[in-house]
C-alpha positions as CSV (number, residue, x, y, z in Angstrom):
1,X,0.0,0.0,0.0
2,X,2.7,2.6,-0.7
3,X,1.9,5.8,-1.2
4,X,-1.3,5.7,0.2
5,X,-3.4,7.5,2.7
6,X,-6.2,7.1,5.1
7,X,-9.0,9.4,4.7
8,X,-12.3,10.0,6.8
9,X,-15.4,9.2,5.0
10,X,-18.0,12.0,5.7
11,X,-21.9,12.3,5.5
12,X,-21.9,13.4,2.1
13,X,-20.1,10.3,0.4
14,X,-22.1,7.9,-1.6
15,X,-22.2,4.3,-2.2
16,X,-19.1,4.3,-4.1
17,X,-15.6,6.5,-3.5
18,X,-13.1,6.9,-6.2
19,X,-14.5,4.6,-8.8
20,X,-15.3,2.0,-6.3
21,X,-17.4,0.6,-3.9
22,X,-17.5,2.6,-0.5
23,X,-15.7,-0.2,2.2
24,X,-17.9,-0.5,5.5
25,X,-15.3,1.2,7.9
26,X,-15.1,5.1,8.4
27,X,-11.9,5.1,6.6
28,X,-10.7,4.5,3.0
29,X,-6.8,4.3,1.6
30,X,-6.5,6.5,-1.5
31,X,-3.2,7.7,-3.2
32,X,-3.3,11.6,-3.5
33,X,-4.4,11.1,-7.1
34,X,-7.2,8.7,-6.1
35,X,-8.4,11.2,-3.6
36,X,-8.2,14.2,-5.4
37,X,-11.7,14.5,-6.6
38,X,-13.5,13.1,-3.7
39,X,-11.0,15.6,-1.0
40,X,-12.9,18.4,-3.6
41,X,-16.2,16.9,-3.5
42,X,-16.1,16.6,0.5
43,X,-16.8,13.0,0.5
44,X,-13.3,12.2,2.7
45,X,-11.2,14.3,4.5
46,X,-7.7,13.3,5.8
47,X,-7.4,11.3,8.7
48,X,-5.6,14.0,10.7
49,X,-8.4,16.4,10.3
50,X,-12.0,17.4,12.1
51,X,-15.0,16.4,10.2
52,X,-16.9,18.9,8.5
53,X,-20.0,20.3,10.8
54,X,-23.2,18.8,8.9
55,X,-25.1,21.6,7.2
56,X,-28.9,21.4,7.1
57,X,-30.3,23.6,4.5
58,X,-33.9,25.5,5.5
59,X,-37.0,23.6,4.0
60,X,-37.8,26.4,2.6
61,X,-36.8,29.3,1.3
62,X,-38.4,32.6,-0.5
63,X,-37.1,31.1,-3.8
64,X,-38.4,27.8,-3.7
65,X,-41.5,27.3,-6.5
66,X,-44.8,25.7,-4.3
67,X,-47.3,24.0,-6.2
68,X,-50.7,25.6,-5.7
69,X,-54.1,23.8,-7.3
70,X,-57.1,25.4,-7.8
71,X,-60.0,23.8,-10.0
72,X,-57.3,21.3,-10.5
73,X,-55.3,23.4,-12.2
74,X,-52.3,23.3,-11.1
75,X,-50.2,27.0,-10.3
76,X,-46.5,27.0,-9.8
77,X,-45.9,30.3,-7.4
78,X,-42.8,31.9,-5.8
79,X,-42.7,31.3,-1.8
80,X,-42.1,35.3,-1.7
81,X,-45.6,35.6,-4.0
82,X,-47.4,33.1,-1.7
83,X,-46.1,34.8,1.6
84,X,-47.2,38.5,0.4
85,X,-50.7,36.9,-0.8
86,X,-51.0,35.7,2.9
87,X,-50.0,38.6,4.2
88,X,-51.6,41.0,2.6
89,X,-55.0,38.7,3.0
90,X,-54.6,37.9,7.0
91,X,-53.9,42.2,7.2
92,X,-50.5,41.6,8.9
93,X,-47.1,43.9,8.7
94,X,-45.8,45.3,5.3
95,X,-45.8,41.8,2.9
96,X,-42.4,42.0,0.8
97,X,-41.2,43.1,-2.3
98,X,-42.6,40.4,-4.6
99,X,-39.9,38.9,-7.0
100,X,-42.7,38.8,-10.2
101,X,-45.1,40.8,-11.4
102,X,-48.0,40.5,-8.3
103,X,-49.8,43.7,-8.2
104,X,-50.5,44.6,-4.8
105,X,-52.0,47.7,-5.3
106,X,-54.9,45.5,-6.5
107,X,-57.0,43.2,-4.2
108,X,-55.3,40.0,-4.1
109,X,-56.8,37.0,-4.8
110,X,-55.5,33.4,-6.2
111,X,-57.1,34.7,-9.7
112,X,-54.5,37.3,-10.2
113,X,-51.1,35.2,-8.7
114,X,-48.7,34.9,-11.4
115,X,-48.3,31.5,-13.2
116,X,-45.3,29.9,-14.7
């Protein structure tokens, strides 16, 4: 096994790690070639080093398209359109800027949300 190292598998490793199948321990050996791509990709670290903290990304964010039927016909809408549509509905604070063309200045209503 010369010129190899051992590497940390992390979280984000699949079922196979430089063009093989993952081995059942926490660890791998890899020469520096074989681990180039996977060191970039995050799926091992070197022994010597700290995992990387696990990152949990938010369900949802203003972005994110929702799915929205209505006569069942279905309505894609921005998160941000949806959230100023509640908003402006329930009475609540300022809703925000909307990232397409909903009207506010017009009573809103799901007949006038923007569809994709």
């Amino acid at each position: 096994m010369s010129g190899r190292q051992t590497y940390t598998i992390t979280a984000l490793a699949g079922p196979n790690l430089a063009g093989r199948r993952r081995p059942k321990g926490p660890t791998i050996e890899l020469t520096p070639a074989e681990a180039e791509y996977e060191l970039r990709a995050g799926t091992i670290v070197a022994a010597d080093q700290p995992l990387p903290a696990p990152t949990v990304a938010p369900a949802v964010q203003l972005t994110d398209t929702i799915t929205l039927t209505r006569n069942g016909a279905p309505r894609e809408v921005l998160v941000s359109d949806f959230v100023a549509l509640l908003r402006a509905e329930l009475g609540s604070a300022e809703p925000p800027e909307p990232s397409v063309g909903l009207d506010l200045s017009a009573p809103l209503s799901t007949d006038n949300l923007p569809v994709s």
